[in-house]
BAFI-3210 file (N, C-alpha, C; in Angstrom, 3 decimals, decimal comma, padded with zeros to 6 digits):
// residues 159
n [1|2|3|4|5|6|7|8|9|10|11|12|13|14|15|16|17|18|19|20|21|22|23|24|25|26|27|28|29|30|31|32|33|34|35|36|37|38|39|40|41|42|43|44|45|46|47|48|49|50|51|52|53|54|55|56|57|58|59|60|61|62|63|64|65|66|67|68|69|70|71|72|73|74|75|76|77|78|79|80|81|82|83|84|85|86|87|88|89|90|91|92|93|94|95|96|97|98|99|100|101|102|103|104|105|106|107|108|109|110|111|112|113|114|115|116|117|118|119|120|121|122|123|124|125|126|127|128|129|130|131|132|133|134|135|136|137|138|139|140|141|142|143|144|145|146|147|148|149|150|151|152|153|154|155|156|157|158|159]
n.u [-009,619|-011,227|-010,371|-008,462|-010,252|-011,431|-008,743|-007,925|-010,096|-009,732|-007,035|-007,776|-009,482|-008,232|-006,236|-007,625|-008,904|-005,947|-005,389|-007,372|-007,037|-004,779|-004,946|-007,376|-005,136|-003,505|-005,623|-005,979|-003,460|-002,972|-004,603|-004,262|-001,545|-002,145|-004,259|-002,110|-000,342|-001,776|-002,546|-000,270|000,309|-001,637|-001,067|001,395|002,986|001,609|003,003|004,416|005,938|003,850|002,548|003,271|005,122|007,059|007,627|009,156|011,646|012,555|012,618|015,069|016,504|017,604|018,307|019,607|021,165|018,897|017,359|014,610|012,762|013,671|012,964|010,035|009,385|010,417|008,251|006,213|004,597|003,349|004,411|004,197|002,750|005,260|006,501|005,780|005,757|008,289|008,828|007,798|009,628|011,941|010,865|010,608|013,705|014,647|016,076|018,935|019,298|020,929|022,713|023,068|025,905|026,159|024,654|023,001|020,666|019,170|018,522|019,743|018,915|019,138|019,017|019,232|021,119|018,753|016,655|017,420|017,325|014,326|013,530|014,310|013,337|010,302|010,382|011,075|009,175|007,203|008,010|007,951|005,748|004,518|005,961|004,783|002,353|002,744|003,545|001,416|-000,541|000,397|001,316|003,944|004,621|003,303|004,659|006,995|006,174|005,275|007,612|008,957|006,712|007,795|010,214|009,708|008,005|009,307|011,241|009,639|008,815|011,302|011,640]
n.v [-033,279|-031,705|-029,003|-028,883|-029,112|-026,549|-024,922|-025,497|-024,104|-021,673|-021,190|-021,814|-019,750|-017,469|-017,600|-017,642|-015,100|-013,659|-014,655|-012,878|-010,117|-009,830|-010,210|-007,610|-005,547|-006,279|-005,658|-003,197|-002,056|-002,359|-000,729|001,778|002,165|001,658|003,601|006,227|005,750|006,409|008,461|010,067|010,016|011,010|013,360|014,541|016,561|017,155|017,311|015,355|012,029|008,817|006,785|003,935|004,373|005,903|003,213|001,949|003,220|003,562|001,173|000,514|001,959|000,966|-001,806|-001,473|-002,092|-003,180|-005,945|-005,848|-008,298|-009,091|-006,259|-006,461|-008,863|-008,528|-006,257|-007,522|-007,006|-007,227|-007,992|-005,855|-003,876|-002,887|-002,448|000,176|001,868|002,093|003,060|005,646|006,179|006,668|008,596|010,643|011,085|009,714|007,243|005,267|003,160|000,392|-002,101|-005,340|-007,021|-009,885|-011,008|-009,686|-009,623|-008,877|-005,811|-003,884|-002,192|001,367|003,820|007,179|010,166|012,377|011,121|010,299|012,163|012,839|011,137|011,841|013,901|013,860|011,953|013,806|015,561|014,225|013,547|016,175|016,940|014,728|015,354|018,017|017,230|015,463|017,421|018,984|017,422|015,576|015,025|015,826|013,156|011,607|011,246|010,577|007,694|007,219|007,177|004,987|003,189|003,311|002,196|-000,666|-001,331|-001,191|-003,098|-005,767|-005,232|-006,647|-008,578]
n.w [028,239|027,515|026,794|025,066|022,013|022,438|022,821|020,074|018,549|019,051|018,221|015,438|014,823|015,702|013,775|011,104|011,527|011,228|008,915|007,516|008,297|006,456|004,115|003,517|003,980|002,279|000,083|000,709|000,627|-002,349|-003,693|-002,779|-003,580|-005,899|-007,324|-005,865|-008,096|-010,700|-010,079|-010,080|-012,622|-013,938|-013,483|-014,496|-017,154|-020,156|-022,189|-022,171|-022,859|-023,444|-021,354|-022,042|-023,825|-021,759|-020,391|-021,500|-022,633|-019,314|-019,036|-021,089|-019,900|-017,093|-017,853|-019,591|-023,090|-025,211|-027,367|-029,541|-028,898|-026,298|-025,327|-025,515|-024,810|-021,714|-020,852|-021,539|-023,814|-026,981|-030,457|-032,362|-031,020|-029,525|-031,800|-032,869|-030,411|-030,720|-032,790|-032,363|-029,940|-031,896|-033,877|-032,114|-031,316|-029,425|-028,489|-029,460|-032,243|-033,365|-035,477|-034,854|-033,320|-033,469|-034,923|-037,522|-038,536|-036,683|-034,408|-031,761|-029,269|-027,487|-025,038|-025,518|-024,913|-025,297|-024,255|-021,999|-020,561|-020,983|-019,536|-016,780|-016,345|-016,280|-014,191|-012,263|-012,281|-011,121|-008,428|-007,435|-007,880|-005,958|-003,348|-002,797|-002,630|-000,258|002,086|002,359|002,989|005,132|008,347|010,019|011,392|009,974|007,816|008,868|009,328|006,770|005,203|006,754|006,076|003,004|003,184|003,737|001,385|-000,099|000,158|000,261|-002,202|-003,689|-002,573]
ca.u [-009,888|-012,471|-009,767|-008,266|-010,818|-010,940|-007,835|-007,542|-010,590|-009,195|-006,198|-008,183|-010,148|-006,754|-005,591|-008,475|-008,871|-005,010|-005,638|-008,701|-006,585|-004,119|-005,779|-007,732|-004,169|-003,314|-006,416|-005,801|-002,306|-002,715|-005,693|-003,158|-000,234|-002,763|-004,802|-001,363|-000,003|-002,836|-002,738|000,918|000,545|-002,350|000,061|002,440|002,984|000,485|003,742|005,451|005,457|002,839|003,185|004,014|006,779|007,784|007,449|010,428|012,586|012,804|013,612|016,272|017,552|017,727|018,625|020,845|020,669|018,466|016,786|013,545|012,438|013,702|012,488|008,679|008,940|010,229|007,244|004,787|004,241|002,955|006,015|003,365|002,575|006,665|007,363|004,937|006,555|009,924|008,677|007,914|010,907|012,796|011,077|011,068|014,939|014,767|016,560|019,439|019,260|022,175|022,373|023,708|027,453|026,124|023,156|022,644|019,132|018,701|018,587|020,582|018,226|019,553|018,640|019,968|020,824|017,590|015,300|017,515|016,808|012,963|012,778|014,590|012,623|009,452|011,006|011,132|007,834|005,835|008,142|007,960|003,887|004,412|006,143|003,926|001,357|002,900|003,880|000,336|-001,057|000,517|001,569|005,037|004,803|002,641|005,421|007,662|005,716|004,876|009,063|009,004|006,303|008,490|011,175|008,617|007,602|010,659|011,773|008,091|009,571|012,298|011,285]
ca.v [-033,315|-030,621|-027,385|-029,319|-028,291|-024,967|-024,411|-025,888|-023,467|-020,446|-021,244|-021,632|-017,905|-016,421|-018,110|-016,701|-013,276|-013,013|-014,623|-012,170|-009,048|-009,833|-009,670|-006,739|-004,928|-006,429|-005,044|-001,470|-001,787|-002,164|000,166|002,965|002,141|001,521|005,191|006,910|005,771|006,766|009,772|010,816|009,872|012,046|015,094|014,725|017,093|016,359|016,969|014,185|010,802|008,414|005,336|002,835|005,143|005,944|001,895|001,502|004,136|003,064|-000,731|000,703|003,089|000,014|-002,723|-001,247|-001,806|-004,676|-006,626|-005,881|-008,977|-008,362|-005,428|-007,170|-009,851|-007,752|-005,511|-007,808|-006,328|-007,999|-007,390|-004,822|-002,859|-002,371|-001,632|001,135|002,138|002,148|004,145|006,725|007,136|007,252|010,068|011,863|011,172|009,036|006,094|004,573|001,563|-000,121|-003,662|-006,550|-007,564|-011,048|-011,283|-008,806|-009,566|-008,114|-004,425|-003,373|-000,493|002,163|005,079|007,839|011,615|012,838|009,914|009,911|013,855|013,237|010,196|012,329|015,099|012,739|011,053|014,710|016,290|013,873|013,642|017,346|016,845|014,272|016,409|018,843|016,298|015,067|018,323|019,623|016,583|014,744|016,075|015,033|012,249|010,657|011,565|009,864|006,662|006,807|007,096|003,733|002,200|003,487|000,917|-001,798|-001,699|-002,030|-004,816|-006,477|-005,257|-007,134|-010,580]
ca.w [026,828|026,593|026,683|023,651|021,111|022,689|022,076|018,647|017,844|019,454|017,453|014,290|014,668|015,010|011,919|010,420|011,305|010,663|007,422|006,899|008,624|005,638|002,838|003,795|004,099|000,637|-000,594|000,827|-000,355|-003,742|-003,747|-002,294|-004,655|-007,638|-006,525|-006,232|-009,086|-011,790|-009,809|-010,426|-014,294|-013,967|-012,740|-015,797|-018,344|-021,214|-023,573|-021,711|-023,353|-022,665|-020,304|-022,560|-024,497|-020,999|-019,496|-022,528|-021,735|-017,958|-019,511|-021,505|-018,714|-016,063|-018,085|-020,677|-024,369|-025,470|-028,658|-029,502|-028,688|-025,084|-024,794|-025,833|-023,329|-020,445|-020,892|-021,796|-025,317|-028,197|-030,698|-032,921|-029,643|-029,273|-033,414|-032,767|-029,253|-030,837|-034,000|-031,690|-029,534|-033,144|-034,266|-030,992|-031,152|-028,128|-028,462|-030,864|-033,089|-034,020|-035,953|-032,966|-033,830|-033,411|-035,902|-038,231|-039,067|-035,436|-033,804|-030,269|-029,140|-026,215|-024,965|-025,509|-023,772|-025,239|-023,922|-020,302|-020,246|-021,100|-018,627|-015,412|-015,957|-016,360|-012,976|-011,277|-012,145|-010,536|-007,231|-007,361|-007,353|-004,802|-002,329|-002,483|-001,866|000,829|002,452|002,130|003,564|005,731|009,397|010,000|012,111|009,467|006,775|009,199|009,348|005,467|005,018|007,142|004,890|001,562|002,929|003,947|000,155|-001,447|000,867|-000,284|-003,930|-003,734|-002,123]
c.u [-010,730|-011,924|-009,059|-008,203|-011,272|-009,926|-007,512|-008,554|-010,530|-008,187|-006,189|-008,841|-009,075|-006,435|-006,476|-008,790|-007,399|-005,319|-006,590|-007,960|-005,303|-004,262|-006,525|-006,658|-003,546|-004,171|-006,185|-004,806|-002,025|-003,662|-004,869|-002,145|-000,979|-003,376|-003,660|-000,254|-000,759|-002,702|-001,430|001,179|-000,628|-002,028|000,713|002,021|002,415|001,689|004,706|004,693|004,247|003,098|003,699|005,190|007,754|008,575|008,770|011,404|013,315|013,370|014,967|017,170|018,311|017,867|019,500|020,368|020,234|018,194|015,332|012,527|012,925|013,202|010,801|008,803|009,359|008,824|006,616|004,126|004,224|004,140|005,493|003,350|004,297|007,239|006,841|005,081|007,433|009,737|009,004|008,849|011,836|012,520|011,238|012,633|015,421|015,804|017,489|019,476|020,345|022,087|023,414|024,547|026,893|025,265|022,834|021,117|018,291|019,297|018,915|019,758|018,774|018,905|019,229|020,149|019,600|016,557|016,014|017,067|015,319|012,730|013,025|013,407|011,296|008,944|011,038|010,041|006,981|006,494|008,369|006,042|004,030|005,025|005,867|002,989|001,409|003,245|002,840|-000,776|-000,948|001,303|003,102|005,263|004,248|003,596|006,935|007,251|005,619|006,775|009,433|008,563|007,058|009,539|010,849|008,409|008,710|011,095|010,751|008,693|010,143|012,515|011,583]
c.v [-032,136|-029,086|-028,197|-028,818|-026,933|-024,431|-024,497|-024,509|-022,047|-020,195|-020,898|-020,595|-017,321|-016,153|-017,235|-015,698|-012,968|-013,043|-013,246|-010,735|-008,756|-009,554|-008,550|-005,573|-005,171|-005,676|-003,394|-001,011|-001,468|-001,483|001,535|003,146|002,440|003,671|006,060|006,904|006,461|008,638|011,136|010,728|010,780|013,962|014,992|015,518|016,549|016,779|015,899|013,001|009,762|007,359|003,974|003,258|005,232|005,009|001,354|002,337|003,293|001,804|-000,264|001,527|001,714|-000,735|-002,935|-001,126|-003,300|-005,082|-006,293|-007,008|-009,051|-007,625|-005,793|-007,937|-009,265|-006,966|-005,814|-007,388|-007,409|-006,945|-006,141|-003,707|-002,458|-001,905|-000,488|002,264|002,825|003,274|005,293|007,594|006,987|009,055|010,929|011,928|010,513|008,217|005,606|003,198|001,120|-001,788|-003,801|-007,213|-009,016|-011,341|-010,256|-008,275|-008,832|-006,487|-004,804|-002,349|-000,130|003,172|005,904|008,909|012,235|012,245|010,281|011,358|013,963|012,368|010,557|013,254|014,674|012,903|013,001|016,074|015,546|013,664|014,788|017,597|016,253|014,450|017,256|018,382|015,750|016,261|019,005|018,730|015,709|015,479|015,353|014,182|011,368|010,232|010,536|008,493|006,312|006,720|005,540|002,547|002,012|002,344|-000,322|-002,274|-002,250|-003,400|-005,763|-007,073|-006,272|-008,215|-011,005]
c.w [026,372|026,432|025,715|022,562|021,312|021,926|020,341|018,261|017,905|018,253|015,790|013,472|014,578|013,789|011,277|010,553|011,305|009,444|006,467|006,922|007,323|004,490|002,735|003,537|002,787|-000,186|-000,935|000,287|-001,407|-004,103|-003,613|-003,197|-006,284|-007,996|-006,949|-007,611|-010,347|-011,429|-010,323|-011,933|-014,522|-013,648|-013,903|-016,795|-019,431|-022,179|-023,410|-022,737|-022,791|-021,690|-020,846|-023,159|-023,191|-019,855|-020,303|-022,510|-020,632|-018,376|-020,008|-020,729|-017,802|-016,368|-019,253|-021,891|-024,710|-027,028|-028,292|-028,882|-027,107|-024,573|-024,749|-024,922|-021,843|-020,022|-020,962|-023,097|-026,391|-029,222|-031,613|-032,150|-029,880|-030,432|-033,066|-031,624|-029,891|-032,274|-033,316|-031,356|-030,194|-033,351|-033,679|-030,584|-029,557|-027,048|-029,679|-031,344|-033,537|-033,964|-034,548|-034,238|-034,057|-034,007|-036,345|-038,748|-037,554|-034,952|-032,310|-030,281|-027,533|-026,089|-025,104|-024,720|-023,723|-024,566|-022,381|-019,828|-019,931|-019,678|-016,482|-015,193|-015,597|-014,344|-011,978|-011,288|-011,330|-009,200|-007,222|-007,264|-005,790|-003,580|-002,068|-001,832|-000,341|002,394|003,036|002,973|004,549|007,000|009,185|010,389|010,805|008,249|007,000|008,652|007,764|005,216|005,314|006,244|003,552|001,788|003,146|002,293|-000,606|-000,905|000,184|-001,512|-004,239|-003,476|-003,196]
res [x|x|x|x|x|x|x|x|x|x|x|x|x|x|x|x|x|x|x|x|x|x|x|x|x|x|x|x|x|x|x|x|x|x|x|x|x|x|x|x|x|x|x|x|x|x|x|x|x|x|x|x|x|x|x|x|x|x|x|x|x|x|x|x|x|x|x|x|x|x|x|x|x|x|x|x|x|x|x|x|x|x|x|x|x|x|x|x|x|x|x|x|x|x|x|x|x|x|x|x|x|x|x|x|x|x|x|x|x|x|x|x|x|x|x|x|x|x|x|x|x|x|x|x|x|x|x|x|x|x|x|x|x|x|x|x|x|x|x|x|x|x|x|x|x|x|x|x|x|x|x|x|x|x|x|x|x|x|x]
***
């Protein structure tokens, strides 16, 4: 009886320094992702759009042409925040509006060539930073291993 509660409490430190070794790795994770993210919106062309003009874009690139009210609850936008959005990428010639066949009192918004032009180029200044970055910094083996993690994440992504 007395290797029992041994074991049970062997069992139960594991548990807990996995548990602990997990979260720790969550922490660093999203510290690393959060870090390099700020960092690569920090590399962008200051005549590029801003992150919310450019967080509506990307919706309308990857999910087609929506309703305002779509496009506000995908994003999380209060529907003020998104008139004010959508003003924008009007006047910057962004995006087209066209009434919805099925309710008139409603708008179909898309993107258009000008908005998919602003949102590649966008999309290839900052992995044009971040291959420098990585080039500059990282030996190759590590470039390997970070390649490994890039499909680790999306798998994560994608759960």
């Amino acid at each position: 009886m007395h290797t029992e509660p041994a074991r049970t409490l062997e069992e139960t430190a594991a548990r807990i320094t996995a548990e602990a070794d997990l979260a720790e790795l969550s922490r660093r994770l999203r510290e690393g992702v959060g870090r390099l993210n700020w960092r690569m919106r920090a590399e962008a062309d200051r005549t590029s759009p801003g992150p919310a003009l450019l967080a509506v874009l990307s919706r309308l690139y990857r999910a087609g042409t929506q309703t305002p009210t779509e496009l506000a609850e995908a994003e999380r936008l209060q529907p003020q925040s998104l008139t004010r959005i959508l003003a924008a990428l009007t006047i910057r010639g962004l995006i087209e509006r066209e009434p919805d066949p099925d309710d008139g009192r409603r708008s179909r918004i898309s993107i258009n060539a000008d908005g998919l032009a602003v949102l590649r180029e966008y999309s290839a200044q900052r992995e044009r930073w971040l291959a420098t970055a990585l080039e500059s910094t990282l030996s190759p083996t590590e470039r390997q291993l970070l390649k490994l993690a890039a499909d680790l994440l999306i798998r994560v992504a994608d759960a």
